[in-house]
Phi, psi and omega in degrees: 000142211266171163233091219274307169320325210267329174282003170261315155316322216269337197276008160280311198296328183273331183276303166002285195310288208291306206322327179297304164337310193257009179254325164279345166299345204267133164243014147247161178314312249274325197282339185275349164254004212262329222243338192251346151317293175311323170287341180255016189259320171308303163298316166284322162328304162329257204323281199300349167272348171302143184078358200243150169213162196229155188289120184269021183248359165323092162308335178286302205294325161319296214277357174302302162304333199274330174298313179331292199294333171278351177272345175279297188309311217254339156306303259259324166312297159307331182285320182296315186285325192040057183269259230278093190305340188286340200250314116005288176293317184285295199280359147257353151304295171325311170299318181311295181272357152296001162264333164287350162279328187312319190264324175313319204263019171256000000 
């Protein structure tokens, strides 16, 4: 059963942990709003699936989740490494928004 809060949490969680760190990795304006979209897009995710639950025998939502979590290992990566912020930025948007399809199904 996927667990949809703790991947939605994570890919919050990740960008969180970082952000200050990664808002000075941007080295255009374009990318520093482009980075505080996604975080706050991240965030409203978050907040609004605490509490909620999605039918976990749901074949879209399994499979949604299991792309979420692979889409985290790849934030959770970029963030650590913070080389190409436009690539940073591409792989949390991509997370972003499989958690938003996620909260879209609830």
């Amino acid at each position: 059963m996927p667990d949809v809060l703790s991947a939605v949490q994570a890919t919050f969680l990740s960008i969180d942990s970082q952000y200050a760190l990664l808002r000075v990795a941007c080295t255009t304006g374009r990318q520093r709003d482009d980075l505080a979209t996604q975080y706050a897009a991240a965030q409203k995710a978050y907040q609004e699936c605490i509490g909620k639950t999605l039918q976990d025998d749901d074949p879209q939502v399994a499979q949604l989740a299991a792309q979420l979590k692979s889409a985290n290992a790849k934030v959770a990566r970029a963030v650590a490494e913070m080389g190409d912020m436009s690539a940073v930025i591409d792989d949390i948007t991509n997370a972003v928004s499989f958690g938003g399809l996620l909260l879209a199904m609830i």
